[in-house]
mmCIF file of the N, C-alpha and C atoms, coordinates in Angstrom:
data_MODEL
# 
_entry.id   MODEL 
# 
loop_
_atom_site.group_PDB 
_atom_site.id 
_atom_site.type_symbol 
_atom_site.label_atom_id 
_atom_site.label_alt_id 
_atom_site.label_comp_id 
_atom_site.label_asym_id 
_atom_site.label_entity_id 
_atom_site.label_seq_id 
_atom_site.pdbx_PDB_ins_code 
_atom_site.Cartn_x 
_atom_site.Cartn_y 
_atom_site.Cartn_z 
_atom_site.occupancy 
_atom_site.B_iso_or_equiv 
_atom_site.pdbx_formal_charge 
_atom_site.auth_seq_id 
_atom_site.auth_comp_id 
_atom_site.auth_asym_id 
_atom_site.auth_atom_id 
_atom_site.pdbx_PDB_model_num 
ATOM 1   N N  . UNK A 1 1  ? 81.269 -26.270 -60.800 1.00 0.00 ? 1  UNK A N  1 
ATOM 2   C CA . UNK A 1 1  ? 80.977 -24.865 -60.896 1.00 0.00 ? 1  UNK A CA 1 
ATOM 3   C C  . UNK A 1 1  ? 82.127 -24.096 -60.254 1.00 0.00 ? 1  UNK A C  1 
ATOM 4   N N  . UNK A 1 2  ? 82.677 -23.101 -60.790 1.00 0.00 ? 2  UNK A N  1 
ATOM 5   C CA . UNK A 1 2  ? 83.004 -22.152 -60.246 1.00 0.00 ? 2  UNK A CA 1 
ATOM 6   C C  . UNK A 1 2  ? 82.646 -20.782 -60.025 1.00 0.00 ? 2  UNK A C  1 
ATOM 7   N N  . UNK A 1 3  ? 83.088 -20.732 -59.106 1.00 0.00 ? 3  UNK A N  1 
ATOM 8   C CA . UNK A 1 3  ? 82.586 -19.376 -58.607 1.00 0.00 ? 3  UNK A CA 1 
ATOM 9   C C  . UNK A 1 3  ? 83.904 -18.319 -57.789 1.00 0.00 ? 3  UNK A C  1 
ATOM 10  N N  . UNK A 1 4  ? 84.134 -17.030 -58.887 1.00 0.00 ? 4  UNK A N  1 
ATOM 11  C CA . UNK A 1 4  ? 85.156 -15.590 -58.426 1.00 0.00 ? 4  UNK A CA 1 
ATOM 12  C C  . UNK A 1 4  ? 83.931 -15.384 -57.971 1.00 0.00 ? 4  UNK A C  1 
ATOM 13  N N  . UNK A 1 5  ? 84.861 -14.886 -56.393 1.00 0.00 ? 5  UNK A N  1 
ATOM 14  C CA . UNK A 1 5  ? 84.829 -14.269 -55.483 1.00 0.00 ? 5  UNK A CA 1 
ATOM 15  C C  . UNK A 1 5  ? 85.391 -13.345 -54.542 1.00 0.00 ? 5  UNK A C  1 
ATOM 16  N N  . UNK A 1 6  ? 85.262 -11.956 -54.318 1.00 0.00 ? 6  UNK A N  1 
ATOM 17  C CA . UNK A 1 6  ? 86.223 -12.111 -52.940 1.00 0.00 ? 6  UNK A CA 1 
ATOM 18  C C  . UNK A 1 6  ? 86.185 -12.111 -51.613 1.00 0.00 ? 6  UNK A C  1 
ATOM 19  N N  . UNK A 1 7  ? 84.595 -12.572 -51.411 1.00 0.00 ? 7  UNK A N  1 
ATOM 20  C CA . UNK A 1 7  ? 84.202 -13.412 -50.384 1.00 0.00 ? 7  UNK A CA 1 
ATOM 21  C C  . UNK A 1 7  ? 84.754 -14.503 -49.805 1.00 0.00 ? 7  UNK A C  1 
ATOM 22  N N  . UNK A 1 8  ? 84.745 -14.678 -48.279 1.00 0.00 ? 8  UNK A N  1 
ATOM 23  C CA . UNK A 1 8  ? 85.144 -16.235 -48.153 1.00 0.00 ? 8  UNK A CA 1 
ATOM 24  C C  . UNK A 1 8  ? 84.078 -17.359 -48.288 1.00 0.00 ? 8  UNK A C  1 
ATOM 25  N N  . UNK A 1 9  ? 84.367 -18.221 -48.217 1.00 0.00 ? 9  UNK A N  1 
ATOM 26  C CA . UNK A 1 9  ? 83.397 -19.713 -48.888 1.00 0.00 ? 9  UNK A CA 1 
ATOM 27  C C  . UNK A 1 9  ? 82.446 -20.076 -47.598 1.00 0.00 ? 9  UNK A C  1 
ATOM 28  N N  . UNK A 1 10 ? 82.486 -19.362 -46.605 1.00 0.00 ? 10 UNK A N  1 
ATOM 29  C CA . UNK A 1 10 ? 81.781 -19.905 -45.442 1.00 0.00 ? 10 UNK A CA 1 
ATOM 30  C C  . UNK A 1 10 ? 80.670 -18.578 -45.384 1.00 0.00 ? 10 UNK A C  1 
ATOM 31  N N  . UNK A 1 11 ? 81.235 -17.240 -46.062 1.00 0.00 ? 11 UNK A N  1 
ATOM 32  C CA . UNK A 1 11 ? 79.692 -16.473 -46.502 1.00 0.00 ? 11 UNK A CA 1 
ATOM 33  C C  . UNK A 1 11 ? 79.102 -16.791 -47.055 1.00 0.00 ? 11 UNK A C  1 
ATOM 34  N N  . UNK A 1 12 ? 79.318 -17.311 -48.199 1.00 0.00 ? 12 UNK A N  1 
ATOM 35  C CA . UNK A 1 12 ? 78.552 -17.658 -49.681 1.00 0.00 ? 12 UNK A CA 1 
ATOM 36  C C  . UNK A 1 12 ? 77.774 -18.798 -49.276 1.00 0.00 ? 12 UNK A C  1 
ATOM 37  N N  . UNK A 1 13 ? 78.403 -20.330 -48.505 1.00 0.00 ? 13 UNK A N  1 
ATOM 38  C CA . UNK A 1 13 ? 77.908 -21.408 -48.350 1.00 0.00 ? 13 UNK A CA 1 
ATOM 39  C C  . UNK A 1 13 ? 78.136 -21.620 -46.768 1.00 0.00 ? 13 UNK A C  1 
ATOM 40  N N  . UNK A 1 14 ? 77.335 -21.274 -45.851 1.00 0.00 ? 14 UNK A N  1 
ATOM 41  C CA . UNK A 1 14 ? 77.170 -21.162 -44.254 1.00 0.00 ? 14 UNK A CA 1 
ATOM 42  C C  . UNK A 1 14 ? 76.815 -22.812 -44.216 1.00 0.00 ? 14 UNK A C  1 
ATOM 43  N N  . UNK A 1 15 ? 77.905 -23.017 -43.438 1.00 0.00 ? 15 UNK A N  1 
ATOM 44  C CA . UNK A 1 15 ? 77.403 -24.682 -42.645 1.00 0.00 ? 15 UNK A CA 1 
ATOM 45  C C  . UNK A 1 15 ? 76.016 -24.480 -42.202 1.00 0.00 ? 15 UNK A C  1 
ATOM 46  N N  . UNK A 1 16 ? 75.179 -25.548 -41.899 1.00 0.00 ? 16 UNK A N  1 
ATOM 47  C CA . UNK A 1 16 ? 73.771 -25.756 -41.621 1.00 0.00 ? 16 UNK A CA 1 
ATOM 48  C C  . UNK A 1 16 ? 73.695 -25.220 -40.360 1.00 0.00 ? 16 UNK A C  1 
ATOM 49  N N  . UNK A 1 17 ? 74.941 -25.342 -39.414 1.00 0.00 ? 17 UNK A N  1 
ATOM 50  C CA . UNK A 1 17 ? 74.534 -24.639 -38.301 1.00 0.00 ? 17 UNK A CA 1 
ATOM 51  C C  . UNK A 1 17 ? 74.509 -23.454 -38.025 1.00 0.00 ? 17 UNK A C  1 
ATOM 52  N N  . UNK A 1 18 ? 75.092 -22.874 -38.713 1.00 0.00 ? 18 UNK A N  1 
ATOM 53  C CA . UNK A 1 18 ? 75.520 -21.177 -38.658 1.00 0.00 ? 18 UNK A CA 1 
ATOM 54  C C  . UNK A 1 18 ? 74.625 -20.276 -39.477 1.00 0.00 ? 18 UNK A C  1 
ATOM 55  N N  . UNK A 1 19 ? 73.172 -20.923 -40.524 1.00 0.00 ? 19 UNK A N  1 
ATOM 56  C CA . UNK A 1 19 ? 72.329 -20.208 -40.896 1.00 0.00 ? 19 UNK A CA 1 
ATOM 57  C C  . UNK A 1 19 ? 71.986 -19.417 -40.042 1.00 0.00 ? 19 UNK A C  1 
ATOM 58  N N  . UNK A 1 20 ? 71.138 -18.189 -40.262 1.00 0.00 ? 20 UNK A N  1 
ATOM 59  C CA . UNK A 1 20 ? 70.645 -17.095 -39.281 1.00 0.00 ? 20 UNK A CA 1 
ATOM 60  C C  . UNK A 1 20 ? 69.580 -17.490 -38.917 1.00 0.00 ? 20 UNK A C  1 
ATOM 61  N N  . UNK A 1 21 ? 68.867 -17.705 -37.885 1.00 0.00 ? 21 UNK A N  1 
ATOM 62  C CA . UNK A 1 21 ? 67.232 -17.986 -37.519 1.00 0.00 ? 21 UNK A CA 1 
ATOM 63  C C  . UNK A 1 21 ? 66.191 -17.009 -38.313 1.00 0.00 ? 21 UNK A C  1 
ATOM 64  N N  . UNK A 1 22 ? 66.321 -16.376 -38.617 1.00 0.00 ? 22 UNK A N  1 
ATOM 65  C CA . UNK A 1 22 ? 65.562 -15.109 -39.294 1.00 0.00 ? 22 UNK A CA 1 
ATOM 66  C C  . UNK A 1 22 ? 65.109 -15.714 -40.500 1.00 0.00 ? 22 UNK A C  1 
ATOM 67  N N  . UNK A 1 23 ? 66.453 -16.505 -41.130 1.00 0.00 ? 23 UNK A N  1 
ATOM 68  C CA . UNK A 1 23 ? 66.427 -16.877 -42.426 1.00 0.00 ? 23 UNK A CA 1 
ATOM 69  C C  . UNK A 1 23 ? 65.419 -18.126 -42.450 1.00 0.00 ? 23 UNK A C  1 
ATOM 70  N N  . UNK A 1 24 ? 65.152 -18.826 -41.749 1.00 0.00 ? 24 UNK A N  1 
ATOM 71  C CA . UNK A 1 24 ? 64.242 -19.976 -41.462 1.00 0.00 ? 24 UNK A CA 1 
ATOM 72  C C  . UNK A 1 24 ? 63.121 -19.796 -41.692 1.00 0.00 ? 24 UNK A C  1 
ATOM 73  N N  . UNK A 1 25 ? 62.515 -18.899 -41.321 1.00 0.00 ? 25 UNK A N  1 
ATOM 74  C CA . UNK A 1 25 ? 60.979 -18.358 -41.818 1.00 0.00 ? 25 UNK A CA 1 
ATOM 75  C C  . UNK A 1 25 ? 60.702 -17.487 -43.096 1.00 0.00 ? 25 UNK A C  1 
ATOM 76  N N  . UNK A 1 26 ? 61.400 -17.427 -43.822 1.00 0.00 ? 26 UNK A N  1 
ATOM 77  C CA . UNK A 1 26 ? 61.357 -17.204 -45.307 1.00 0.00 ? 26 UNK A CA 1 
ATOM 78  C C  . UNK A 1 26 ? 60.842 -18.680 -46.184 1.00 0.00 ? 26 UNK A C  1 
ATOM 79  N N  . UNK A 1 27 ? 59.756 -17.453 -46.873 1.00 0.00 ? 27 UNK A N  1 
ATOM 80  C CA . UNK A 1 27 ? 59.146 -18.621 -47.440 1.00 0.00 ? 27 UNK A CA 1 
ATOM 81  C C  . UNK A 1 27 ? 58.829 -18.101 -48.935 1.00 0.00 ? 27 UNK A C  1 
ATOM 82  N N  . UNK A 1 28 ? 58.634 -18.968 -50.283 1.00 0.00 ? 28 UNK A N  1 
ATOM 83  C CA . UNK A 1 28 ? 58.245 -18.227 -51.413 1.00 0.00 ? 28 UNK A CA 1 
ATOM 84  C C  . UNK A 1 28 ? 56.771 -18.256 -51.762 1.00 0.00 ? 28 UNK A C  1 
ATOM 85  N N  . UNK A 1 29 ? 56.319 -17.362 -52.166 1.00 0.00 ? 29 UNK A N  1 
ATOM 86  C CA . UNK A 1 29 ? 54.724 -17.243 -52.196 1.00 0.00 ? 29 UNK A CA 1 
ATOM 87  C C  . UNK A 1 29 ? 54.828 -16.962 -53.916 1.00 0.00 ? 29 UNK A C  1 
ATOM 88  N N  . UNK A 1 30 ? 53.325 -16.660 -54.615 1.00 0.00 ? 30 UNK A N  1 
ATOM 89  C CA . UNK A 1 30 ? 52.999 -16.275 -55.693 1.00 0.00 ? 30 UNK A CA 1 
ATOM 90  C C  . UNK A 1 30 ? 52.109 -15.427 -55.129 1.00 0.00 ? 30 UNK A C  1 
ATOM 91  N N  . UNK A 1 31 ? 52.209 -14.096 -55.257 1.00 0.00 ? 31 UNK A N  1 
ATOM 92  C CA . UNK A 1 31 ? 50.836 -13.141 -55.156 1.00 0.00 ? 31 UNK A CA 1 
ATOM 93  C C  . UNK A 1 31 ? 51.029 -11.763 -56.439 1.00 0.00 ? 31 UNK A C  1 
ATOM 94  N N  . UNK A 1 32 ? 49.793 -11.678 -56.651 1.00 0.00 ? 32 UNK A N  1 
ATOM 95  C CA . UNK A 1 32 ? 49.951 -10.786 -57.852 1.00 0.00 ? 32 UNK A CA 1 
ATOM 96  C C  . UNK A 1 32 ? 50.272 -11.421 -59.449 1.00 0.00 ? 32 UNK A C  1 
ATOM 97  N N  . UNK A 1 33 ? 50.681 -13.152 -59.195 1.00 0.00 ? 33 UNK A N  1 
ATOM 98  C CA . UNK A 1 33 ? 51.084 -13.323 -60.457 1.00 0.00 ? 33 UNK A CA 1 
ATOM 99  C C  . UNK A 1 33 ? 52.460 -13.416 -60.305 1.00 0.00 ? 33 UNK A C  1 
ATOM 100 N N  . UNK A 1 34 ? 52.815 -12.455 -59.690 1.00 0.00 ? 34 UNK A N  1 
ATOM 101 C CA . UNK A 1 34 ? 54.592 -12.307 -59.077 1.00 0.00 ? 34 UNK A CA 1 
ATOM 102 C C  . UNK A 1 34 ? 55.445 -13.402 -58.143 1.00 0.00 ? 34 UNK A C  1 
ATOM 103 N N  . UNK A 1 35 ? 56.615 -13.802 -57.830 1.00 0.00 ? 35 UNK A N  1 
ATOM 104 C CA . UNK A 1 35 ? 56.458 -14.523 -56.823 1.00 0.00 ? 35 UNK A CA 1 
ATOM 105 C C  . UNK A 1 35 ? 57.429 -13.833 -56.072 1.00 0.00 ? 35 UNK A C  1 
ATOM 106 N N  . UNK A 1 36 ? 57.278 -14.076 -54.878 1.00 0.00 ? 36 UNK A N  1 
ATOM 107 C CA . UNK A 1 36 ? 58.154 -13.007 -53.985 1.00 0.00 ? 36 UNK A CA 1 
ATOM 108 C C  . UNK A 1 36 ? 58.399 -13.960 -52.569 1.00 0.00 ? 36 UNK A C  1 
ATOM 109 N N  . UNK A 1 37 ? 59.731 -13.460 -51.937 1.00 0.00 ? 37 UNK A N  1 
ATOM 110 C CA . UNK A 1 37 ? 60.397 -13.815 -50.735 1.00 0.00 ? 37 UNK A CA 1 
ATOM 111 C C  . UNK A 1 37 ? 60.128 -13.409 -49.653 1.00 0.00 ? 37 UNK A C  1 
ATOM 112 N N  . UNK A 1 38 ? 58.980 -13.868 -48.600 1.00 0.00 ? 38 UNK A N  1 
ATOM 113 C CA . UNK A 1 38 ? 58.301 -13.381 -47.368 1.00 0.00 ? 38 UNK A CA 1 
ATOM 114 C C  . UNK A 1 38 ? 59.012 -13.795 -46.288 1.00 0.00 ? 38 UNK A C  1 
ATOM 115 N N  . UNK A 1 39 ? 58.324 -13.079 -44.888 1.00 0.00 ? 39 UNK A N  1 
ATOM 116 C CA . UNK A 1 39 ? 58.487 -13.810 -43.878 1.00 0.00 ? 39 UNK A CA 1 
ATOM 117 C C  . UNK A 1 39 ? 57.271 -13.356 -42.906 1.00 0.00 ? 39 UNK A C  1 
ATOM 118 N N  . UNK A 1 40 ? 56.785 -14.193 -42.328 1.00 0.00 ? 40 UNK A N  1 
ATOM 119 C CA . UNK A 1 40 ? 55.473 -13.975 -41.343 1.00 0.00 ? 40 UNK A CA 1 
ATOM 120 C C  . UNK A 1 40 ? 55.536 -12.539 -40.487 1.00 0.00 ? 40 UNK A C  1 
ATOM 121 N N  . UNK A 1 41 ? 54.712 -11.860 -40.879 1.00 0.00 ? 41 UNK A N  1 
ATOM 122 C CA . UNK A 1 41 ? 54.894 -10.551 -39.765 1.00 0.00 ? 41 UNK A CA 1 
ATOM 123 C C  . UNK A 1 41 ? 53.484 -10.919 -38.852 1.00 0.00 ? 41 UNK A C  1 
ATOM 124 N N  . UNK A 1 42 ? 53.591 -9.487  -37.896 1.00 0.00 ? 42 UNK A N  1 
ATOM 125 C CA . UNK A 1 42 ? 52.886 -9.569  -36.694 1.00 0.00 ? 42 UNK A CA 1 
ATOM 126 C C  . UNK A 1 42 ? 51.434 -9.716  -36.591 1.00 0.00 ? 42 UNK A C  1 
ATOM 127 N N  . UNK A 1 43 ? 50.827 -8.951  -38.188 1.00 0.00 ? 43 UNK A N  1 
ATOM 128 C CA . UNK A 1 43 ? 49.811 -8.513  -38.964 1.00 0.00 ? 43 UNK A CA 1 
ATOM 129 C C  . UNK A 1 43 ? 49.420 -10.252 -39.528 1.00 0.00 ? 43 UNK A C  1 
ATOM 130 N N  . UNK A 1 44 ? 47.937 -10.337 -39.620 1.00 0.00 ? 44 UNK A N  1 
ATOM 131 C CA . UNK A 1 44 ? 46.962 -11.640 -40.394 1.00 0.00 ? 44 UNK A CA 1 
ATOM 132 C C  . UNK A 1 44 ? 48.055 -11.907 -41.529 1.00 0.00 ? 44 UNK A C  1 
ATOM 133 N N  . UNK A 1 45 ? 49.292 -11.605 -42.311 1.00 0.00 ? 45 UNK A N  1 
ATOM 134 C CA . UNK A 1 45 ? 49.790 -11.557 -43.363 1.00 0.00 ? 45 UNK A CA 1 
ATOM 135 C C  . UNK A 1 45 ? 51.289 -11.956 -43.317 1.00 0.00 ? 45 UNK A C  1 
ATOM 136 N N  . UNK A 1 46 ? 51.984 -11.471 -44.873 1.00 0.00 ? 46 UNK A N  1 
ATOM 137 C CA . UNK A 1 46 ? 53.632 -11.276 -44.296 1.00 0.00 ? 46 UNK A CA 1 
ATOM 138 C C  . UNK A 1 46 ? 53.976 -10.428 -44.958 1.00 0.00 ? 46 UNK A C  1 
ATOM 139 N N  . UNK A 1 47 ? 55.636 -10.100 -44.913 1.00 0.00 ? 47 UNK A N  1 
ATOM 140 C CA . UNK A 1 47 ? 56.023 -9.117  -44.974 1.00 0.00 ? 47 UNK A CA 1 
ATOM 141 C C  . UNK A 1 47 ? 56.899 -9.530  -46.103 1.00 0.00 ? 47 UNK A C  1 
ATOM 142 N N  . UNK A 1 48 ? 56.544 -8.621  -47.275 1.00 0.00 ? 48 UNK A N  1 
ATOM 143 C CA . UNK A 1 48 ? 57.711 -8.716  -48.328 1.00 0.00 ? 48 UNK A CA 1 
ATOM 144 C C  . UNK A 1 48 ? 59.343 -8.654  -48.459 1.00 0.00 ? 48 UNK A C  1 
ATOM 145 N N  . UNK A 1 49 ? 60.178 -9.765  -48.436 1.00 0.00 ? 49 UNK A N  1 
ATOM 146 C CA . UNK A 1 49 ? 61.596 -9.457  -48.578 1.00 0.00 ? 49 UNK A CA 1 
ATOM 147 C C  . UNK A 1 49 ? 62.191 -9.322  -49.728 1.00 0.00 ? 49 UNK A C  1 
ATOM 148 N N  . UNK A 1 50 ? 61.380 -9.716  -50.464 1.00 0.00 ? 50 UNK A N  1 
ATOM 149 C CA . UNK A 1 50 ? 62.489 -9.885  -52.139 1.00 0.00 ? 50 UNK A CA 1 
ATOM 150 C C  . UNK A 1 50 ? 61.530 -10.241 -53.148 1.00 0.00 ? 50 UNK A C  1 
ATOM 151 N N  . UNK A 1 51 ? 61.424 -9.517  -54.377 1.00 0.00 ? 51 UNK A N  1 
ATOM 152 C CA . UNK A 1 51 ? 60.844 -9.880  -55.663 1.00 0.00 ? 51 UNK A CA 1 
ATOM 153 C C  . UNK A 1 51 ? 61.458 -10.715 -56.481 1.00 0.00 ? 51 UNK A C  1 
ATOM 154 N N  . UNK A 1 52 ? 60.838 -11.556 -56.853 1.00 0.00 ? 52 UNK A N  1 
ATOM 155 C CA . UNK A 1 52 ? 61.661 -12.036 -58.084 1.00 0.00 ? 52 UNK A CA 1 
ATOM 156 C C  . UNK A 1 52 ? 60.782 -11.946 -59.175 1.00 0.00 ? 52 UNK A C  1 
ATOM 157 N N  . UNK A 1 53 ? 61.217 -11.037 -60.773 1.00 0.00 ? 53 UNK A N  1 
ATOM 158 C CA . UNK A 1 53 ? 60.801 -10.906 -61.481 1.00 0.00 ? 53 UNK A CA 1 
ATOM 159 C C  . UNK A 1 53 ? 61.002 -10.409 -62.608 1.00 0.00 ? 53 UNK A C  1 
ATOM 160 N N  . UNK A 1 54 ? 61.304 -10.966 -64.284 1.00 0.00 ? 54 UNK A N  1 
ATOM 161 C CA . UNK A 1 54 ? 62.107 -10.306 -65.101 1.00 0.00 ? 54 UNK A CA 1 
ATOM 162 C C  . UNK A 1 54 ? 61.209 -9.202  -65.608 1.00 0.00 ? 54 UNK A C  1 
ATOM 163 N N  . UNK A 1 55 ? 60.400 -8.365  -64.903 1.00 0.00 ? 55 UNK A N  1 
ATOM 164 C CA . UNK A 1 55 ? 59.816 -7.054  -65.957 1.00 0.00 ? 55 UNK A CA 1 
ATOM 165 C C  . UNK A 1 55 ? 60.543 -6.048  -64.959 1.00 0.00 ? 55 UNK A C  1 
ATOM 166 N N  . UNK A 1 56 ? 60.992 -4.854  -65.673 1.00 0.00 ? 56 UNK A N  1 
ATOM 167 C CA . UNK A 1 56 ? 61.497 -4.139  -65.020 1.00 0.00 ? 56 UNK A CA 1 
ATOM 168 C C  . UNK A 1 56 ? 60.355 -3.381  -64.150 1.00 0.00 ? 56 UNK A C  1 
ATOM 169 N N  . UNK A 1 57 ? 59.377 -3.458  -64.630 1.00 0.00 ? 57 UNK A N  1 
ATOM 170 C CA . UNK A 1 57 ? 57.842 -2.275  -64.098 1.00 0.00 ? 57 UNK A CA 1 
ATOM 171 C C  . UNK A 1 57 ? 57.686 -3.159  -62.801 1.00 0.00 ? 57 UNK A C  1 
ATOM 172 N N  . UNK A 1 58 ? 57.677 -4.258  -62.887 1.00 0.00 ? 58 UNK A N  1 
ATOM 173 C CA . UNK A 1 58 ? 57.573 -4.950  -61.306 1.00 0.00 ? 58 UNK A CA 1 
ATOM 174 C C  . UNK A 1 58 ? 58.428 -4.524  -60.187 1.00 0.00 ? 58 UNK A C  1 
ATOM 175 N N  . UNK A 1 59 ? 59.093 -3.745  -60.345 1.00 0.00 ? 59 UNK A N  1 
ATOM 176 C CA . UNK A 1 59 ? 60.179 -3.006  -59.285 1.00 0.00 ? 59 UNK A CA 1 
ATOM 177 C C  . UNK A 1 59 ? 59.945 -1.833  -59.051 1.00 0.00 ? 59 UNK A C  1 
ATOM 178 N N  . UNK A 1 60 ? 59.222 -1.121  -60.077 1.00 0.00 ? 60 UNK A N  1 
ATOM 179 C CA . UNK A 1 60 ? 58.685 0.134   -59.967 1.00 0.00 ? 60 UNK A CA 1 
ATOM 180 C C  . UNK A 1 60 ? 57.013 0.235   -59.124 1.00 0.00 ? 60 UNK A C  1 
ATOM 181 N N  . UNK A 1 61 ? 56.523 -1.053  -59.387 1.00 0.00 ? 61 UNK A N  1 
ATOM 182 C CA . UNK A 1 61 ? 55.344 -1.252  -58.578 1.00 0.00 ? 61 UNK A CA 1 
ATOM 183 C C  . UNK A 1 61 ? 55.330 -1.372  -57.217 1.00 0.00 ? 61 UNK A C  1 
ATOM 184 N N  . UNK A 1 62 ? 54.905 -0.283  -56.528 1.00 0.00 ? 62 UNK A N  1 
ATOM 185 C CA . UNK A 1 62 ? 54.993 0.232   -54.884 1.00 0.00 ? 62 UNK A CA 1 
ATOM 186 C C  . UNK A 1 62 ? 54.364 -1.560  -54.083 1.00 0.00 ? 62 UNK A C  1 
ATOM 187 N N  . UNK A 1 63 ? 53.197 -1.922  -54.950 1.00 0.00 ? 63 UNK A N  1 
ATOM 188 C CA . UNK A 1 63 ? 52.629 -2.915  -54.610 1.00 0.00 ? 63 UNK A CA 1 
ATOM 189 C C  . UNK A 1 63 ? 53.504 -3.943  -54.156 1.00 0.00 ? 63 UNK A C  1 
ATOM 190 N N  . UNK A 1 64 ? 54.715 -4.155  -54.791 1.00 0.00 ? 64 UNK A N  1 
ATOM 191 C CA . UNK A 1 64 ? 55.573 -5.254  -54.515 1.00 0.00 ? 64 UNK A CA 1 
ATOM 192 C C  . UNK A 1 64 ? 56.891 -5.187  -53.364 1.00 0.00 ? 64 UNK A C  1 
ATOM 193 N N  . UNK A 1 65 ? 57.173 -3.742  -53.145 1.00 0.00 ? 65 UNK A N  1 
ATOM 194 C CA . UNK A 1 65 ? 57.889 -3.130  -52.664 1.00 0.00 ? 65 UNK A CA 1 
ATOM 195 C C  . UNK A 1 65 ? 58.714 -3.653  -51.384 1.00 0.00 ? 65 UNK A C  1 
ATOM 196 N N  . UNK A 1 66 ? 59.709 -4.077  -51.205 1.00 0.00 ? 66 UNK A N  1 
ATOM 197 C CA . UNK A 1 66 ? 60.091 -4.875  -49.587 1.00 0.00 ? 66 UNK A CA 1 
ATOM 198 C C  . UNK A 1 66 ? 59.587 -3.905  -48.856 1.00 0.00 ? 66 UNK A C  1 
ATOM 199 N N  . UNK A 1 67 ? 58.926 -4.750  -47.765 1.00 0.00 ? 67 UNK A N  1 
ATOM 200 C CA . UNK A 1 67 ? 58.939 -4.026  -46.511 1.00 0.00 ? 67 UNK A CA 1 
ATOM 201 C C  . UNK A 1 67 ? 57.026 -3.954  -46.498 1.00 0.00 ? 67 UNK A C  1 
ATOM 202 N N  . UNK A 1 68 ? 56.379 -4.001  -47.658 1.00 0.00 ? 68 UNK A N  1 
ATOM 203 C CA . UNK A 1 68 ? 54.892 -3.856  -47.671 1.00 0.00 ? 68 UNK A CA 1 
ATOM 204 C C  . UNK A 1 68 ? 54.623 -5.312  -46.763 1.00 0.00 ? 68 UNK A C  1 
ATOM 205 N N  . UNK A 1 69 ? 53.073 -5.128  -46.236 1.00 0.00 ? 69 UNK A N  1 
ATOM 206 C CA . UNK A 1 69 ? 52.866 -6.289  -45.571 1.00 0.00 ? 69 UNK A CA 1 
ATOM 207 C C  . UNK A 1 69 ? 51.454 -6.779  -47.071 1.00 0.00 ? 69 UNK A C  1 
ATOM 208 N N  . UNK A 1 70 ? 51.876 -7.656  -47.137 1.00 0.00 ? 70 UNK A N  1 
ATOM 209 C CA . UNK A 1 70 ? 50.800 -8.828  -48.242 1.00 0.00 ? 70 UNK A CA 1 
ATOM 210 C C  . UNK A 1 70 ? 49.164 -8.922  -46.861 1.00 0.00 ? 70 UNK A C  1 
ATOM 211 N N  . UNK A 1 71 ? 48.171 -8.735  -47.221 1.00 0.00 ? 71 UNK A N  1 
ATOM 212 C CA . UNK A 1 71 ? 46.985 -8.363  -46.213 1.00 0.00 ? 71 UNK A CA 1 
ATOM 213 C C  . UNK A 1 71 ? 46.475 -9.575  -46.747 1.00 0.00 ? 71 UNK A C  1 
ATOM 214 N N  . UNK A 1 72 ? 47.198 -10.511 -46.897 1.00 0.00 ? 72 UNK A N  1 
ATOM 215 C CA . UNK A 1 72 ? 46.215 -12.032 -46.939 1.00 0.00 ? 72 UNK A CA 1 
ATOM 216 C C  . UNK A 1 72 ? 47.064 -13.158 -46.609 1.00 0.00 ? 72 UNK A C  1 
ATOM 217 N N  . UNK A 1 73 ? 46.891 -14.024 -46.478 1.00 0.00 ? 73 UNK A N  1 
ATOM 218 C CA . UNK A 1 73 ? 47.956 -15.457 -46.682 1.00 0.00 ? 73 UNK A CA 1 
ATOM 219 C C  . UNK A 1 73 ? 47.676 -16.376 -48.073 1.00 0.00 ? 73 UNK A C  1 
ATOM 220 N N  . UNK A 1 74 ? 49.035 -15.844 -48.771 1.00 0.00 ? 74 UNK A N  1 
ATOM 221 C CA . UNK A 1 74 ? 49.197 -16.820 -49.621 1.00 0.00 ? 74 UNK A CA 1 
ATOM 222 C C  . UNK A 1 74 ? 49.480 -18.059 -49.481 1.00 0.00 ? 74 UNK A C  1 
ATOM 223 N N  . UNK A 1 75 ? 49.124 -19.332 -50.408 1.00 0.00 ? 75 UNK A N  1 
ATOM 224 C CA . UNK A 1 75 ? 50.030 -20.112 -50.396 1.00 0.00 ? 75 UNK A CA 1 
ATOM 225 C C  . UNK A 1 75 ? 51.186 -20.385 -50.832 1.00 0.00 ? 75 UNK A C  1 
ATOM 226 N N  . UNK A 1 76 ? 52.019 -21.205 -50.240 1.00 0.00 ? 76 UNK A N  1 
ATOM 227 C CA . UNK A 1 76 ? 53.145 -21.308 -50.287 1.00 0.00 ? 76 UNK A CA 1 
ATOM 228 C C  . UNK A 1 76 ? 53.538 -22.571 -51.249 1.00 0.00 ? 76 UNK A C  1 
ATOM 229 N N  . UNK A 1 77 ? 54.643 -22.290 -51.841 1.00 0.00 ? 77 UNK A N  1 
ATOM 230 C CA . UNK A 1 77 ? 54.383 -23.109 -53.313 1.00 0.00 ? 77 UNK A CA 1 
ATOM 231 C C  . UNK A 1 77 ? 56.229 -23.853 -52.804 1.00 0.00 ? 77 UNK A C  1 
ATOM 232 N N  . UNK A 1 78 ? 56.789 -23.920 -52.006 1.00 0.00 ? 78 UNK A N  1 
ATOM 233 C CA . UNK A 1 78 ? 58.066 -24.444 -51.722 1.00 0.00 ? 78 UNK A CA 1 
ATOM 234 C C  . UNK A 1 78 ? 58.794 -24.354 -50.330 1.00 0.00 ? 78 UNK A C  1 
# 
């Protein structure tokens, strides 16, 4: 594979030690049908970081929105 860039290769691909701790507790869920990029907040739930989803209306849906807290625990599928 290649990959243009004009990043250096140690942003794109961080040695194992130099991941961020933050990044460790990201986890992928399915809620809504949708599946989306969490991380445990303070709240019974977590906190939305990232959608993944090819309809464009899923981005427009407040419901999915980073930063909302999910008011249940999904399971975690990875």
């Amino acid at each position: 594979m290649i990959l243009h860039t004009v990043l250096p290769d140690y942003v794109i691909m961080p040695e194992e030690d130099e991941v961020d701790e933050s990044l460790k507790n990201l986890r992928y869920v399915e809620f809504g049908g949708r599946r989306l990029l969490v991380e445990p907040s303070s709240t019974d739930g977590y906190k939305i970081v990232r959608l993944f989803s090819t309809d464009p209306q899923d981005y427009l849906n407040v419901r999915f929105q980073p930063g909302n807290i999910i008011p249940m625990r999904p399971q975690s599928d990875g």
